[in-house]
C-alpha positions as a LaTeX table, in Angstrom:
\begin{tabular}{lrrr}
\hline
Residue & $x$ (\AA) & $y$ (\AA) & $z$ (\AA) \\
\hline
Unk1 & $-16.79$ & $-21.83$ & 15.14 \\
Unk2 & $-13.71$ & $-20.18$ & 13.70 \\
Unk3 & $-11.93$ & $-16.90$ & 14.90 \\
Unk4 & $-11.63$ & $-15.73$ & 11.39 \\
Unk5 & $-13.75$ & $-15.66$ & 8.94 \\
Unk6 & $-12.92$ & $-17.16$ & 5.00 \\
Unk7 & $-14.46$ & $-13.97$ & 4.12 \\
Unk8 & $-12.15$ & $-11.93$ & 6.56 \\
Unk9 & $-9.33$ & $-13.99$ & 5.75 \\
Unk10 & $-9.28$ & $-13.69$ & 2.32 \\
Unk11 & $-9.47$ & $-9.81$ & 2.74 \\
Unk12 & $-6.91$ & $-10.02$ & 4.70 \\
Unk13 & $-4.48$ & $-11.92$ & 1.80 \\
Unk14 & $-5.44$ & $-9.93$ & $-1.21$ \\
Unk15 & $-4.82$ & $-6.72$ & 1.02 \\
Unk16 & $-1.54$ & $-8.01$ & 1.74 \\
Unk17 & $-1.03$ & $-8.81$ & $-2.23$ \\
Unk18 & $-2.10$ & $-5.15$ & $-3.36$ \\
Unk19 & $-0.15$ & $-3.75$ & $-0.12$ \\
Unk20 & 2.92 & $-5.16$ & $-1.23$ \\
Unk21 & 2.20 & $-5.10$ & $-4.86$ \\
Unk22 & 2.46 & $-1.19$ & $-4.29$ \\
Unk23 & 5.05 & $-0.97$ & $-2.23$ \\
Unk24 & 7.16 & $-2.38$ & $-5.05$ \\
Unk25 & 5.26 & 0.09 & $-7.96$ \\
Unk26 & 7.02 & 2.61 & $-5.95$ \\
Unk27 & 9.69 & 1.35 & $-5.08$ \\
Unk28 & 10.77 & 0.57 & $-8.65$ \\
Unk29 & 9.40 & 3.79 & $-9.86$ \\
Unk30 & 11.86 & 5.30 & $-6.83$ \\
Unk31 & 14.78 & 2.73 & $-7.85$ \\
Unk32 & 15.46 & 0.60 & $-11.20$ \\
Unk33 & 13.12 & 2.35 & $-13.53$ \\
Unk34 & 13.93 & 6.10 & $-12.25$ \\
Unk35 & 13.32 & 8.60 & $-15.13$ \\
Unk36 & 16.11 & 10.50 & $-14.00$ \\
Unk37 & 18.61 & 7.71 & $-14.00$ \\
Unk38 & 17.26 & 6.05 & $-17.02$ \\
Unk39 & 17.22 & 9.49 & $-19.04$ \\
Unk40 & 21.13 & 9.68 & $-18.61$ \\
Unk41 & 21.60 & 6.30 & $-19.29$ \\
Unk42 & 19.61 & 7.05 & $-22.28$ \\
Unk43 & 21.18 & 9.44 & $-23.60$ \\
Unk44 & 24.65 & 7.95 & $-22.62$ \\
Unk45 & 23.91 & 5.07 & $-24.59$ \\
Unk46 & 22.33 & 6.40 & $-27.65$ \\
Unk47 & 25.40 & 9.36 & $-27.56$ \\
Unk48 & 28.03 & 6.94 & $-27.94$ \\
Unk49 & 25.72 & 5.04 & $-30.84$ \\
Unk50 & 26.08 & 8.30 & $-32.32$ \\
Unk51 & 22.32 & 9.25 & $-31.35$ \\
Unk52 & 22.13 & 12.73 & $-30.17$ \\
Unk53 & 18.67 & 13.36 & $-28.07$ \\
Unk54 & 17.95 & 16.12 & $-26.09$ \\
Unk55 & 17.46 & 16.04 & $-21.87$ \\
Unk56 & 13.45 & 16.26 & $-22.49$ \\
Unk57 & 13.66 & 13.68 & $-25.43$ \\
Unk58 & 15.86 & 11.00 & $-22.81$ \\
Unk59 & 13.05 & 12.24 & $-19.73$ \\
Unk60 & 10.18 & 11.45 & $-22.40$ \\
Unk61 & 11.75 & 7.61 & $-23.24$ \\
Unk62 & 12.92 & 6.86 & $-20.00$ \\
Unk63 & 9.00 & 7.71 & $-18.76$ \\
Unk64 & 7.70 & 5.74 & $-21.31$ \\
Unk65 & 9.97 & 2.41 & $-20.54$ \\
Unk66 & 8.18 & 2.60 & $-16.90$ \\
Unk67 & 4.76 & 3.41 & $-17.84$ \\
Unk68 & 3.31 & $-0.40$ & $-18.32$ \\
Unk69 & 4.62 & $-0.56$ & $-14.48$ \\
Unk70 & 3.10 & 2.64 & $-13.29$ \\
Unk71 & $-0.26$ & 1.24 & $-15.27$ \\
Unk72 & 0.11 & $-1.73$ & $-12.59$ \\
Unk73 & 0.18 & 1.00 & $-9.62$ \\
Unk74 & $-3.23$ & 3.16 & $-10.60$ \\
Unk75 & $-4.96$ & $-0.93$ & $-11.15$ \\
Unk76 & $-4.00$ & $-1.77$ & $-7.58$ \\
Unk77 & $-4.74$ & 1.45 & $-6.64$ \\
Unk78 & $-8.37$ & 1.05 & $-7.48$ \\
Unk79 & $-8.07$ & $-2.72$ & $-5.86$ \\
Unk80 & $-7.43$ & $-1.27$ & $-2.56$ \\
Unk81 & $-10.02$ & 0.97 & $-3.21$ \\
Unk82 & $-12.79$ & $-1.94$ & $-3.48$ \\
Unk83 & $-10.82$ & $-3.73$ & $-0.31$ \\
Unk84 & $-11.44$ & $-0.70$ & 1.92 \\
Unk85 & $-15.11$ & $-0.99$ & 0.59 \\
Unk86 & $-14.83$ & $-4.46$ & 1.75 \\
Unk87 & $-13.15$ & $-4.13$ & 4.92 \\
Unk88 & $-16.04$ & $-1.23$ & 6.02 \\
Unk89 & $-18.06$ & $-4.07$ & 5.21 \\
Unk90 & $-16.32$ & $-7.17$ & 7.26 \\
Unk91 & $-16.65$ & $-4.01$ & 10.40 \\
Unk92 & $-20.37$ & $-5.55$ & 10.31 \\
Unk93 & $-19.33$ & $-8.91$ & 11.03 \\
Unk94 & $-17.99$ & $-10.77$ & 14.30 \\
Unk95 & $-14.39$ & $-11.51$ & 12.66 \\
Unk96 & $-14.03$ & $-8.50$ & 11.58 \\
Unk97 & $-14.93$ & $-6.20$ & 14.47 \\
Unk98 & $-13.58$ & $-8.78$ & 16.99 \\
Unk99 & $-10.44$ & $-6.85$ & 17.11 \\
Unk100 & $-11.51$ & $-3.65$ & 18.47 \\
Unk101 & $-14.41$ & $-4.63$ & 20.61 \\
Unk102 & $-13.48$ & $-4.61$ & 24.55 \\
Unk103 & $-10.53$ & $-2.39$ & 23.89 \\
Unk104 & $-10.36$ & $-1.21$ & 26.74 \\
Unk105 & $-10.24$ & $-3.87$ & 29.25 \\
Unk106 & $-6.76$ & $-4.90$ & 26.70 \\
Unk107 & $-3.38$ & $-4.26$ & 28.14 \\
Unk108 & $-1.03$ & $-0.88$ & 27.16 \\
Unk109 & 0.37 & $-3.16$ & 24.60 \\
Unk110 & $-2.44$ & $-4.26$ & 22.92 \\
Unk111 & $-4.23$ & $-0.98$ & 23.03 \\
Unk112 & $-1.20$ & 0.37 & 21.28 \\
Unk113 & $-1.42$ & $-2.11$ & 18.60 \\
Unk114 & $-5.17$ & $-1.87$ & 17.62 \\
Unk115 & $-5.06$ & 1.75 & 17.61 \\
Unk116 & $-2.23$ & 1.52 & 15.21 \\
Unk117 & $-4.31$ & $-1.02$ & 12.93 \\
Unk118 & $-7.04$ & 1.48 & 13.13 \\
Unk119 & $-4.05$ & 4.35 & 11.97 \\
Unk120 & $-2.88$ & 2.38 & 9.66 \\
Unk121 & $-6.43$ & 1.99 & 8.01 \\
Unk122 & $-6.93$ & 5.97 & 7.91 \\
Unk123 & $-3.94$ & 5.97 & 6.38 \\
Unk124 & $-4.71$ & 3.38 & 3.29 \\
Unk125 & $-7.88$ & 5.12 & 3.14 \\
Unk126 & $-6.20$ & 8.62 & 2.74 \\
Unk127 & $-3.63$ & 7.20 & 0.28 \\
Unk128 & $-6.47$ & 5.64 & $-2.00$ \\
Unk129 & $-8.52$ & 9.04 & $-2.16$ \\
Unk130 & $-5.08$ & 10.89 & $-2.67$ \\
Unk131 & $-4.30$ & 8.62 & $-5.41$ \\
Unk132 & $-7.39$ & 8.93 & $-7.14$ \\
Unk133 & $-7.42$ & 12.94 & $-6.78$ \\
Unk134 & $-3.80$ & 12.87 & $-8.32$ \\
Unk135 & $-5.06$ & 10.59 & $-11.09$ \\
Unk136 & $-8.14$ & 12.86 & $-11.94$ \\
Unk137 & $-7.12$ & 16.07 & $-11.00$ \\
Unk138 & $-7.88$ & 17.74 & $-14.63$ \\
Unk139 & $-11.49$ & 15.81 & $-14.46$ \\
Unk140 & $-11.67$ & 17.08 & $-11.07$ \\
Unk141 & $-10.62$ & 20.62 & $-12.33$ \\
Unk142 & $-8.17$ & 20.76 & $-9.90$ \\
Unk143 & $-4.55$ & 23.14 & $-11.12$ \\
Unk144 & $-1.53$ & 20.99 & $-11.24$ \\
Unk145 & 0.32 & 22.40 & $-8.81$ \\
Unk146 & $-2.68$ & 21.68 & $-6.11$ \\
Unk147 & $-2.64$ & 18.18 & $-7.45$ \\
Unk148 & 1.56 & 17.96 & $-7.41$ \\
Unk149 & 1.49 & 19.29 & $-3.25$ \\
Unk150 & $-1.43$ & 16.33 & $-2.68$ \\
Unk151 & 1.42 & 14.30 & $-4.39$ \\
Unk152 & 3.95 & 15.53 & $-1.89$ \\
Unk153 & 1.84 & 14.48 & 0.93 \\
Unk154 & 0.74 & 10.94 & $-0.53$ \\
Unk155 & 4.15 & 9.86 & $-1.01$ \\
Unk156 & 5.16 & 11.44 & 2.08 \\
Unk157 & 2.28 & 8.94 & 3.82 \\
Unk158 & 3.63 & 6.08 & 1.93 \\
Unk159 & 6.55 & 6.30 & 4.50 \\
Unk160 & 3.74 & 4.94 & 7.26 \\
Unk161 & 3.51 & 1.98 & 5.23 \\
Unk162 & 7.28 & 1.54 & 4.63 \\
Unk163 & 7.45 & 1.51 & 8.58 \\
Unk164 & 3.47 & $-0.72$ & 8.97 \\
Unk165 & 4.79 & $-3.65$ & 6.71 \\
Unk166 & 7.99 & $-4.57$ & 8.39 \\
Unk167 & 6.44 & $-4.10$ & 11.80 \\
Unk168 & 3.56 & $-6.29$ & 11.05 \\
Unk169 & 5.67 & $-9.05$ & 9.98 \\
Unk170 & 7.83 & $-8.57$ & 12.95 \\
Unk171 & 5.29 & $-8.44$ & 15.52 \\
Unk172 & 3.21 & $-11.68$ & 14.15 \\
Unk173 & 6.37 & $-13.49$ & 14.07 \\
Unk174 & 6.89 & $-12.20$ & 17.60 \\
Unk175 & 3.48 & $-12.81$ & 18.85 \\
Unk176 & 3.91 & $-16.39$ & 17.22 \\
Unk177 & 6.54 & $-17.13$ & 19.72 \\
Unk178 & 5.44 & $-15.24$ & 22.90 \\
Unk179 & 2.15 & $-15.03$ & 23.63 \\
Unk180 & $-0.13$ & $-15.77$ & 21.12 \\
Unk181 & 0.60 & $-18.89$ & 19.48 \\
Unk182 & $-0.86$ & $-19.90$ & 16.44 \\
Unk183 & $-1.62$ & $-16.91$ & 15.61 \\
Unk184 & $-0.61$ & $-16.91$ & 11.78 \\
Unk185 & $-2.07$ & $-20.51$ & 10.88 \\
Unk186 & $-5.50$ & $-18.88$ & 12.22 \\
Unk187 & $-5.33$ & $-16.44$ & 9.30 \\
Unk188 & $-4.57$ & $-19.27$ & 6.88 \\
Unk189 & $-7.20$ & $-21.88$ & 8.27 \\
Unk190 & $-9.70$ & $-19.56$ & 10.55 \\
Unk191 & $-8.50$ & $-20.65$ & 14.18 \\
Unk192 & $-11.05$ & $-21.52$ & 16.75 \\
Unk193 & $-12.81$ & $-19.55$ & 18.17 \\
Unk194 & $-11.96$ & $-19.11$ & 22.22 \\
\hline
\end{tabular}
């Protein structure tokens, strides 16, 4: 019988996908295609062209050269939205409870670690409804200021996943060569069950 299900472990690779696909939404939003740094280069450009726009008229281009990528962050937005419906779901099943059941005969390590997967999860969860109340916050007849401080507080979550990714990476690779070998081909080819 294997550890992991295909059904868990192909939650687990998409998640990883959308994860990571926005991460780098952001971090190109934050970065490369900047409206701030784009508007001066903008109007730098078109200035010496002999093109004279105004601040708002470089803001409104600059916004409008990143748009097609921020389109990409509200689709994976509602992907992680059906993967958290998904992973409630796999919670049902054997591989995907199997993690958190007999918690607390684990060691101080371990405990640590599931508790922050279980974090971690709040945290997506938190970030998805977030990001859907920013996206609809005139159909949800919210005022834009209420919607800009939920904003503030989604991006400022987004730093838990800046810190989760890394971490994760780190401590598989770890785990790989401590205690738990094997422990990334399960999640490719389902392990065996022990």
């Amino acid at each position: 019988m294997k550890k992991w299900s295909l059904n868990f472990r192909l939650w687990h690779w998409i998640h990883a996908t959308v994860i990571l696909g926005l991460l780098g939404t952001v971090f190109l939003r934050k970065t490369f295609l900047s409206w701030r740094a784009n508007s001066e280069i903008l109007s730098t450009k078109l200035s010496s062209m002999d093109i004279a726009v105004t601040a708002d008229q470089a803001k409104v281009l600059a916004k409008s050269i990143r748009a097609p990528m921020w389109d990409w962050h509200i689709i994976l937005g509602y992907a992680l939205a059906a993967l958290i419906i998904w992973r409630i779901a796999l919670f049902f099943t054997d591989s995907g409870k199997q993690n958190y059941q007999h918690l607390k005969e684990e060691n101080f390590h371990k405990k640590i670690v599931k508790l922050g997967y279980i974090a971690i999860y709040v945290i997506i969860a938190f970030m998805t409804i977030s990001g859907f109340v920013i996206h609809f916050y005139q159909e949800l007849a919210l005022a834009k200021d209420t919607a800009h401080d939920i904003k503030e507080i989604h991006e400022f979550m987004y730093n838990a996943l800046l810190i989760f990714v890394p971490l994760h990476i780190i401590g598989v690779f770890v785990a790989e060569n401590r205690d738990e070998k094997g422990i990334l081909s399960d999640m490719v080819n389902g392990g065996s069950k022990t």
